[in-house]
C-alpha positions as CSV (number, residue, x, y, z in Angstrom):
1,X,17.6,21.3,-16.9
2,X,18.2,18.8,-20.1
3,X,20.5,15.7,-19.3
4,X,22.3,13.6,-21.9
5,X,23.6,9.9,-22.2
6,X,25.6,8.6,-25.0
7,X,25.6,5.0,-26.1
8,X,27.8,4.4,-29.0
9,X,27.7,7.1,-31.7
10,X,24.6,8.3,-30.5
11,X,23.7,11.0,-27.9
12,X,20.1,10.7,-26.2
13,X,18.4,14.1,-24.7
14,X,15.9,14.2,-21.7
15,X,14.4,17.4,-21.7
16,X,13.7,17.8,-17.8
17,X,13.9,15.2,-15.1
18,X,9.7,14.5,-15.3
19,X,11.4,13.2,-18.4
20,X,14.2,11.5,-17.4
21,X,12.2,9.3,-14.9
22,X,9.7,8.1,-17.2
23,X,12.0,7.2,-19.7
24,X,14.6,5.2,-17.0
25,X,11.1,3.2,-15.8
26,X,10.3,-0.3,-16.6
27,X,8.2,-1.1,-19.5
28,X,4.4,-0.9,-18.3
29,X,1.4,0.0,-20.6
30,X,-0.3,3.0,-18.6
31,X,3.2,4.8,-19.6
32,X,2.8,3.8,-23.2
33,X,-0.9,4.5,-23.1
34,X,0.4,8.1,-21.7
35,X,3.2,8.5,-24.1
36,X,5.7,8.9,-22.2
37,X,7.7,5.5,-22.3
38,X,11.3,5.5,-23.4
39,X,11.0,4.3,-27.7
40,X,13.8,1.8,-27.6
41,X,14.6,-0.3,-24.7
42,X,18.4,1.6,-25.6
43,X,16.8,4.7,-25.1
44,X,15.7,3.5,-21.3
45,X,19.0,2.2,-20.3
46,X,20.3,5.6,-21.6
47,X,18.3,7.0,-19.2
48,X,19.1,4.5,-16.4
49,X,22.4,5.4,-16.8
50,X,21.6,9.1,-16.8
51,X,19.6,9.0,-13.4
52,X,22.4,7.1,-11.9
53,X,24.6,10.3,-12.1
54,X,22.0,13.1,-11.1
55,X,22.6,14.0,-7.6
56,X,19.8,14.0,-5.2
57,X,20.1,18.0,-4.5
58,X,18.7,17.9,-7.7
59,X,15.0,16.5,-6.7
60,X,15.3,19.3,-4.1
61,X,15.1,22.0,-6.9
62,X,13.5,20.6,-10.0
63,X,9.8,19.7,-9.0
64,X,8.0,16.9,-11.6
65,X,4.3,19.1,-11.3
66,X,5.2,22.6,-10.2
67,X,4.9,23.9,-6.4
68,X,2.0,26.4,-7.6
69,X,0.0,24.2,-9.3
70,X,-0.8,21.4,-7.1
71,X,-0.7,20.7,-3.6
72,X,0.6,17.5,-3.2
73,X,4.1,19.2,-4.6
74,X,3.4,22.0,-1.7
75,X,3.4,19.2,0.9
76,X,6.6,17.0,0.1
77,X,8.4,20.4,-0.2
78,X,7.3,21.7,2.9
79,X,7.6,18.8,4.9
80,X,10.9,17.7,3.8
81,X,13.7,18.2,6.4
82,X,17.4,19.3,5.4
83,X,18.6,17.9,8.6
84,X,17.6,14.0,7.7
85,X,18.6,14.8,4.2
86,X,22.0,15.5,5.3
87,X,23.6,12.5,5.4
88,X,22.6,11.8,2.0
89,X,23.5,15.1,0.5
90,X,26.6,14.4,-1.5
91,X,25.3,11.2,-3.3
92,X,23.9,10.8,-6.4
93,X,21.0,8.4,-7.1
94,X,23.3,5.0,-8.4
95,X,25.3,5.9,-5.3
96,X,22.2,6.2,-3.5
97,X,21.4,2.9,-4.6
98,X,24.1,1.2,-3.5
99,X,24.3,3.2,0.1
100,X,20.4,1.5,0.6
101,X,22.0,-2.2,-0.5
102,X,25.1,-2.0,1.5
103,X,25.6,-4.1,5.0
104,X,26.5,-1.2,6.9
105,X,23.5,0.4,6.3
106,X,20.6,-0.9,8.7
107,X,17.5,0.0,9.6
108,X,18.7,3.1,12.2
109,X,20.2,4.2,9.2
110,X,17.2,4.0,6.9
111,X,14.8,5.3,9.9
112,X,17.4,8.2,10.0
113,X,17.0,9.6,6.5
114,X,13.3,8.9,6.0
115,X,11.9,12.7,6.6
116,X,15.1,13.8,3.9
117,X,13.7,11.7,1.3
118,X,11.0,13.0,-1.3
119,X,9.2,10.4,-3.0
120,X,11.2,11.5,-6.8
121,X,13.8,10.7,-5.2
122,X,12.5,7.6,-3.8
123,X,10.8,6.6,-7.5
124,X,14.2,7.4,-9.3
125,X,16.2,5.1,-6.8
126,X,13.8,2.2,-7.6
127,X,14.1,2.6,-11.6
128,X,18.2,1.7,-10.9
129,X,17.1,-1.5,-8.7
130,X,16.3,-5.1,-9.6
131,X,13.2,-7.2,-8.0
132,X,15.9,-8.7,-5.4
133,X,17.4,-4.9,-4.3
134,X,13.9,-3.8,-4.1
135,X,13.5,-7.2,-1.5
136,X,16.3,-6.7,0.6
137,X,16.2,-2.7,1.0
138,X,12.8,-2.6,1.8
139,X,13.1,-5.9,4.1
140,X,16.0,-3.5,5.6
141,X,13.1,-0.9,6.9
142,X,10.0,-1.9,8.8
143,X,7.6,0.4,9.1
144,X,5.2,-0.6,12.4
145,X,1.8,1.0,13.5
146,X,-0.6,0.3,16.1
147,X,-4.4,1.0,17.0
148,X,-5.8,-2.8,18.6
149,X,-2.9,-4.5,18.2
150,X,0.7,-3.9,16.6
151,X,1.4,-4.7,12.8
152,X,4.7,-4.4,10.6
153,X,7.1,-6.3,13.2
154,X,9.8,-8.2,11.7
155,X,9.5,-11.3,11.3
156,X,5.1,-11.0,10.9
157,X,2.4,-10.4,8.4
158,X,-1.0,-9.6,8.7
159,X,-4.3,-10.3,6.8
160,X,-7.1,-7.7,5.9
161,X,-9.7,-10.3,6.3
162,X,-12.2,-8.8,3.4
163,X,-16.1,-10.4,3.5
164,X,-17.4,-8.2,0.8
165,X,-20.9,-9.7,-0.4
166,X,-23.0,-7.7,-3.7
167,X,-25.9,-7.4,-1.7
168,X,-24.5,-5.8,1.6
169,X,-26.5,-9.4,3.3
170,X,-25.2,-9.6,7.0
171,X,-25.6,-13.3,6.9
172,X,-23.4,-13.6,4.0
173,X,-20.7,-11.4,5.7
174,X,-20.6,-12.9,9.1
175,X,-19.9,-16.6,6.7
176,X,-16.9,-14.6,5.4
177,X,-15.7,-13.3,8.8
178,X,-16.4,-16.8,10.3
179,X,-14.5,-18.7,7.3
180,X,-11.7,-15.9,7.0
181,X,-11.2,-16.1,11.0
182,X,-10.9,-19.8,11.2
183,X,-7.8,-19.9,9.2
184,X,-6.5,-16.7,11.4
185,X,-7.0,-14.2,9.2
186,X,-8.3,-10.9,10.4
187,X,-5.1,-9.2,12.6
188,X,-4.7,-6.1,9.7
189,X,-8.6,-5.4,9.8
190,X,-11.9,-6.8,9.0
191,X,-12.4,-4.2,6.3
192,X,-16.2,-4.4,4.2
193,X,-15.9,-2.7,0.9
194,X,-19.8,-2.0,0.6
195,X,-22.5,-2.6,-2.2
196,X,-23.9,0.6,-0.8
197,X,-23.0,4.1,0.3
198,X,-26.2,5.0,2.3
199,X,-25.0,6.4,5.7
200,X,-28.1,3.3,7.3
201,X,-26.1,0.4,5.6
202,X,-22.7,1.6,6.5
203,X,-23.5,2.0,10.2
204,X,-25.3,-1.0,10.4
205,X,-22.2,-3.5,9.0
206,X,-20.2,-1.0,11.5
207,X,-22.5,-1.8,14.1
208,X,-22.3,-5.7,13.3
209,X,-18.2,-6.1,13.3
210,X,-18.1,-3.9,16.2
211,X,-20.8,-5.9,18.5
212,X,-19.0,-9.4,17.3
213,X,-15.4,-7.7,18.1
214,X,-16.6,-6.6,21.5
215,X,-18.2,-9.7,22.3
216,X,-14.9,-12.0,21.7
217,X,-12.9,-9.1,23.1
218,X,-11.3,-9.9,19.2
219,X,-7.9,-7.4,19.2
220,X,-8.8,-6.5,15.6
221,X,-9.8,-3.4,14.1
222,X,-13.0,-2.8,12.1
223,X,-13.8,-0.2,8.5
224,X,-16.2,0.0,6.1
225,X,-14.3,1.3,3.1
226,X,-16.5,4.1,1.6
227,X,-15.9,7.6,1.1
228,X,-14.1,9.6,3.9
229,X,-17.3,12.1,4.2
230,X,-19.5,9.1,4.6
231,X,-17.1,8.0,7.4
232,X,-17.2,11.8,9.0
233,X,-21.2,12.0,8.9
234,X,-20.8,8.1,10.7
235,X,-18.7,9.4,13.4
236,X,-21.0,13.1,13.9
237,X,-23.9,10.1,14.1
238,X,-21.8,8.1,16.9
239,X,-21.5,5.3,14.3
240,X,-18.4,3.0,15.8
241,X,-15.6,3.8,13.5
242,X,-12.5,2.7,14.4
243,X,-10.0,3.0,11.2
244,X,-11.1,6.1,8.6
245,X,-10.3,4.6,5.0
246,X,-9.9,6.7,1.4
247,X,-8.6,6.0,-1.8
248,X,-5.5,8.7,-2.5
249,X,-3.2,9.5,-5.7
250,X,-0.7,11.7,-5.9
251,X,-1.6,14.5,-7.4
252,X,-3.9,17.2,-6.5
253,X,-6.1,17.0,-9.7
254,X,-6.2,13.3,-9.2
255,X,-7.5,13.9,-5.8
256,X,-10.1,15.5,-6.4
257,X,-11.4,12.9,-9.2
258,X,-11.7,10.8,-5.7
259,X,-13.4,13.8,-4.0
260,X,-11.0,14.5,-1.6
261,X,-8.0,17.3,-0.7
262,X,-5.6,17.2,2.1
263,X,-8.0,19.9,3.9
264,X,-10.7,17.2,4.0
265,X,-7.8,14.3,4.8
266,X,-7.1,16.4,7.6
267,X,-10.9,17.0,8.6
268,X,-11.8,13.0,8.4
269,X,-8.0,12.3,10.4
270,X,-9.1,14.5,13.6
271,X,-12.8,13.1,12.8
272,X,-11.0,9.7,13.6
273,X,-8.8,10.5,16.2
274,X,-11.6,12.0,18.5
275,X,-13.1,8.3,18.8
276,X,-10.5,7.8,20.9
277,X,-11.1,3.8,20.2
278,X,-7.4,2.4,19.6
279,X,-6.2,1.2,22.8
280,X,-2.4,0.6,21.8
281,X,-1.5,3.3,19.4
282,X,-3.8,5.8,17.5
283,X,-3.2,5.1,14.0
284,X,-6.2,5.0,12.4
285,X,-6.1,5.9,9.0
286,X,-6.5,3.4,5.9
287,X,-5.3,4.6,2.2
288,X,-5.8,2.5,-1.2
289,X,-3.4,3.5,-4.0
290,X,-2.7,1.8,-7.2
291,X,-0.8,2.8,-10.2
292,X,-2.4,4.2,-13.3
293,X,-5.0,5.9,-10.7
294,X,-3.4,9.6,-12.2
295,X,-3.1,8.6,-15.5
296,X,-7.4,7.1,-15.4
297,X,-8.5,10.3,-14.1
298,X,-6.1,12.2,-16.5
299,X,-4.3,13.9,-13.7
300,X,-0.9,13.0,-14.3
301,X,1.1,16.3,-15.5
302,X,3.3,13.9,-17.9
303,X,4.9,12.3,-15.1
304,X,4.9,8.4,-15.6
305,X,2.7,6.4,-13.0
306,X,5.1,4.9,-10.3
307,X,6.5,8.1,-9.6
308,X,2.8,9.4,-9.4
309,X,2.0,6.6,-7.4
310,X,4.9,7.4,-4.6
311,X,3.6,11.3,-4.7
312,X,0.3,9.4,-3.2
313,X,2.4,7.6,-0.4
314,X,3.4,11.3,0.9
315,X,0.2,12.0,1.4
316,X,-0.9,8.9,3.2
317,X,3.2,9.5,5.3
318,X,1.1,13.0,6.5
319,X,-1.4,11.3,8.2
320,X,0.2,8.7,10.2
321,X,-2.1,5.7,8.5
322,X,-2.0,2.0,10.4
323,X,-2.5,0.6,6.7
324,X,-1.7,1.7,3.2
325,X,-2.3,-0.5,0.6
326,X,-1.4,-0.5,-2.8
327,X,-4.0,-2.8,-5.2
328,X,-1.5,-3.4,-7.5
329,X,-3.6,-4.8,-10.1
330,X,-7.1,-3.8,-9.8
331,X,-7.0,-1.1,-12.7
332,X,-6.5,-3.3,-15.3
333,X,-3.8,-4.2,-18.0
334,X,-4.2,-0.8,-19.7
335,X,-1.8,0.2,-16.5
336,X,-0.3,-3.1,-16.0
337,X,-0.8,-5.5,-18.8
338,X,0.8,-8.6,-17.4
339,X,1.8,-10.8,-14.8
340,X,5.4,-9.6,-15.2
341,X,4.3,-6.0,-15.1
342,X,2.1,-6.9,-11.6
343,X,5.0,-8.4,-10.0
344,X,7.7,-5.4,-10.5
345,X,5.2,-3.3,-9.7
346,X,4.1,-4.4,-6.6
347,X,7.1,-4.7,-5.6
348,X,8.2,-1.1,-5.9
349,X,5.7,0.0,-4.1
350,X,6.2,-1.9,-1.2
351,X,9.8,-0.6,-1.5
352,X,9.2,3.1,-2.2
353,X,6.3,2.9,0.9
354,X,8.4,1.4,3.3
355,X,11.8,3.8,2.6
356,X,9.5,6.8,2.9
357,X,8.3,5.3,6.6
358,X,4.6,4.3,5.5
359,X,3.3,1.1,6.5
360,X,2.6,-1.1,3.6
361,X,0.3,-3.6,2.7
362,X,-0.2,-5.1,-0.7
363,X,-3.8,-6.4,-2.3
364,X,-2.2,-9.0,-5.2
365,X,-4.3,-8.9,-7.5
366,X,-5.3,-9.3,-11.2
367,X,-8.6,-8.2,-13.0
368,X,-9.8,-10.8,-15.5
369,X,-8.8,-9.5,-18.7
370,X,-5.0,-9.1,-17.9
371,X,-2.8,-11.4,-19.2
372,X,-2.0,-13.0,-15.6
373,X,-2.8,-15.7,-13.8
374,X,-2.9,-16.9,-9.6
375,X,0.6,-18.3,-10.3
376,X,2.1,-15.1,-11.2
377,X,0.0,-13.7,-7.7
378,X,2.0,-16.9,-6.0
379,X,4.9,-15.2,-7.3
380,X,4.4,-11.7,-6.2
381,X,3.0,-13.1,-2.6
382,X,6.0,-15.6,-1.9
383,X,8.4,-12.3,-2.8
384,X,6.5,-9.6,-0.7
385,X,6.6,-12.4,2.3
386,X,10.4,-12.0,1.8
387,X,10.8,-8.7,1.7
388,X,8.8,-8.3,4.8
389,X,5.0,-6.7,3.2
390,X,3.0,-5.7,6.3
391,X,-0.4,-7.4,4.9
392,X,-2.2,-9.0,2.5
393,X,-5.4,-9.3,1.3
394,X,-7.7,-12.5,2.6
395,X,-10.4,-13.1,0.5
396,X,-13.2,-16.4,0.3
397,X,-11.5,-18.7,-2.4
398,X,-9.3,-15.5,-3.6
399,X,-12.3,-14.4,-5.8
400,X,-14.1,-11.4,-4.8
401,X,-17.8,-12.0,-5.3
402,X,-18.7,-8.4,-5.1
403,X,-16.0,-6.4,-6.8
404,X,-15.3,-9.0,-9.4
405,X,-11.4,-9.6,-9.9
406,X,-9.5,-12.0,-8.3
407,X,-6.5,-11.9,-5.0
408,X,-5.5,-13.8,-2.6
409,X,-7.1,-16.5,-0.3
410,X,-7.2,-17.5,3.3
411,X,-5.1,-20.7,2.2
412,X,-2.4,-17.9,0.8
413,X,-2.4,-16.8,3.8
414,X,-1.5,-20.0,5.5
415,X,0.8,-21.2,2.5
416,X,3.2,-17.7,2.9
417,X,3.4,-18.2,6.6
418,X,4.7,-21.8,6.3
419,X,7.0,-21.8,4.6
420,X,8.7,-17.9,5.6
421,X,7.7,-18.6,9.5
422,X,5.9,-15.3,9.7
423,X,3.9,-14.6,12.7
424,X,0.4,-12.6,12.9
425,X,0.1,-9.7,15.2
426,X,1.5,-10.5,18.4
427,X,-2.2,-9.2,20.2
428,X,-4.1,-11.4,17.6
429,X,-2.0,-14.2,17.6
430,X,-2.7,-14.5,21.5
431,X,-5.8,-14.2,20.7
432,X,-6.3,-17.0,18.2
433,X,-4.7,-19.1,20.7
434,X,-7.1,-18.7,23.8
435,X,-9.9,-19.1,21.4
436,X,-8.1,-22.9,20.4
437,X,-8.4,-21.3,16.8
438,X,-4.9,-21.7,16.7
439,X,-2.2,-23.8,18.9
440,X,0.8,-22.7,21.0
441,X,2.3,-22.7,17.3
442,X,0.4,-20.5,15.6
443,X,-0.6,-23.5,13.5
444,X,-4.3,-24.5,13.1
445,X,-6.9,-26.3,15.7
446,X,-8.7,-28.7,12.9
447,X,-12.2,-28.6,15.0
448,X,-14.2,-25.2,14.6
449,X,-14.6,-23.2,18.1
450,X,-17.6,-23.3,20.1
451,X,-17.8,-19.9,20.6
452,X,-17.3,-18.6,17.6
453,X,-20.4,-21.3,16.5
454,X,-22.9,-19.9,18.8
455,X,-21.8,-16.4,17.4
456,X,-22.4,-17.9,13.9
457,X,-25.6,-20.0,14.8
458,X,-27.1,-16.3,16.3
């Protein structure tokens, strides 16, 4: 199906709607770097204004990567339901957009349609929105999940407290773990991305968060993020794995550049879920995401890279996750070149997540060589805080020693809950408090904890 806007005397033509929504999306340069970037900034509103008038039936009938040829397609199409899709039905995607922003729609509402929506859909919505719709729709929806303790209430934000060190060194990770819960980080998960993928040095940093959590009865939960079949052999070796973690895309060939299908999702998922270690939920699973991941492994089909990247957040929706994250700019500025391009970017998808009922988190972040700096990341965090972001990364001095780019810092942490009042997980929180790590305020003791010195001095 071809669709056609006219501005002035001239009549632009979008060929299919894979074209349409890469032309209506904000200017980023993994699009360009694809070639599939609207030419003229006229040509993109031409498109806005032609996306605004296609109803949603539409993305019921036209698929962006065809059902045959990938399995990613085959799940949103199988899995979506014409009964939650009903209320919905007659609009098209600007009146879409201004049902989400309207005050009589609340989050029952939103909660109601979330199995109708597909994530096209979702992705075409968020090219008609500004930074402040995407805030207050997605503050509108809350998505909460439970394993340990309970994250994604309103009004709270958790921390992934992340003590990565280049050498794998215990000592240097418990310093981490030590610094990063002194400032009450930690209620998301204490989550090791490891120097190593031997099965012995994965199990033994399990072995060490899971001996410290028992020991402080902490109500945390623990991962070491390497490869989902390093995580399965862990668990057939009685390793203690509590969350399951795996980077995802959202496309089948993209996959399977990480080494991974939804057969093997569904494998490491039940892998997970016979631990039987959450005590109050069972979510369990932990995605990564980021956009430009498609385009890098050249697995997009031609479909620009937001709308790839909310295919990947159908997957992760599938399997129930107690975290997704999106590391919005850890590729590099060949997907996102600036600070400008971070922020909007990050902040659909925490918008496209949350409307399609996944639970999102959001590592802000910048490599080196983009053009961005930690004020644009004070930007990105102070506007995620508002719109309600699940977690945030919490990071030694917001410099990762051992993957080399740079995010945000226990004292973010600290800063974003000042001044927005947001509240760690209620279990940790309580937590925090009986260990005088914390007062009845949630603010901070200023002395260090005895017992968490002994643990330190061991």
């Amino acid at each position: 199906m071809t669709y056609h806007e006219t501005i002035g005397a001239r009549t632009y033509r979008f060929d299919d709607l894979k074209t349409l929504l890469a032309k209506a999306s904000p200017l980023r340069s993994g699009d360009q770097l694809a070639g599939v970037t609207a030419a003229t900034e006229e040509e993109r509103v031409a498109a806005k204004m032609a996306l605004a008038d296609v109803p949603l039936r539409t993305f019921l009938n036209e698929a962006v990567i065809p059902y045959e040829d990938d399995e990613v397609t085959r799940l949103i199409v199988d899995d979506h339901s014409p009964e939650a899709f009903a209320p919905i039905s007659h609009l098209t995607v600007g009146d879409f957009r201004n049902w989400l922003l309207a005050d009589s729609t609340g989050t029952d509402a939103l909660v109601g349609v979330t199995a109708g929506l597909t994530p096209e859909l979702v992705a075409a919505v968020s090219k008609l929105m500004r930074n402040q719709d995407l805030i207050l729709a997605a503050k509108k929806r809350p998505v909460v999940t439970r394993f340990r303790n309970t994250i994604g209430l309103p009004g709270r934000m958790s921390v992934r407290l992340q003590p990565n060190h280049p050498t794998d060194d215990a000592k240097g990770i418990a310093a981490s773990m030590f610094d990063g819960l002194m400032y009450g980080c930690g209620d998301a998960v204490i989550g090791i991305n490891p120097a190593s993928d031997s099965l012995a040095a994965i199990t033994r940093l399990l072995v060490m968060i899971d001996e410290f959590r028992q020991r402080y009865d902490v109500p945390t939960q623990s991962c070491v993020l390497t490869h989902v079949t390093n995580t399965i052999a862990a668990i057939e070796k009685g390793a203690p794995v509590d969350l399951v973690f795996q980077s995802i895309a959202g496309t089948e060939k993209a996959n399977a550049s990480f080494g991974v299908s939804l057969a093997l999702l569904r494998e490491a998922h039940l892998a997970g879920l016979s631990m039987k270690r959450g005590t109050v939920g069972d979510n369990l699973m932990y995605f990564e995401t980021g956009q430009g991941s498609a385009l890098s492994a050249n697995a997009h089909h031609g479909v620009d890279q937001q709308t790839c990247e909310v295919r990947a957040y159908a997957v992760a929706r599938k399997f129930e996750p107690l975290l997704t994250n999106t590391v919005v700019g850890f590729i590099g500025p060949e997907y996102l070149y600036d600070g400008r391009q971070i922020i909007r970017a990050g902040l659909e998808d925490h918008f496209c997540g949350k409307l399609l009922g996944v639970p999102m988190g959001c590592d802000i972040c910048y490599t080196n060589h983009a053009e961005a700096d930690q004020d644009d990341m004070d930007t990105l965090l102070t506007l995620l805080g508002v719109a309600n972001v699940n977690f945030i990364m919490g990071i030694p001095g917001a410099d990762d020693v051992m993957l080399n780019y740079q995010s945000t810092s226990f004292h973010d942490a600290l800063y974003v809950r000042r001044v927005l009042d947001l509240k760690r997980a209620p279990e940790f929180e309580a937590w925090l408090e009986s260990m005088r790590i914390t007062d009845t305020r949630g603010s901070l003791v200023t002395q260090a904890t005895q017992p968490l010195i002994e643990w330190m001095n061991a």
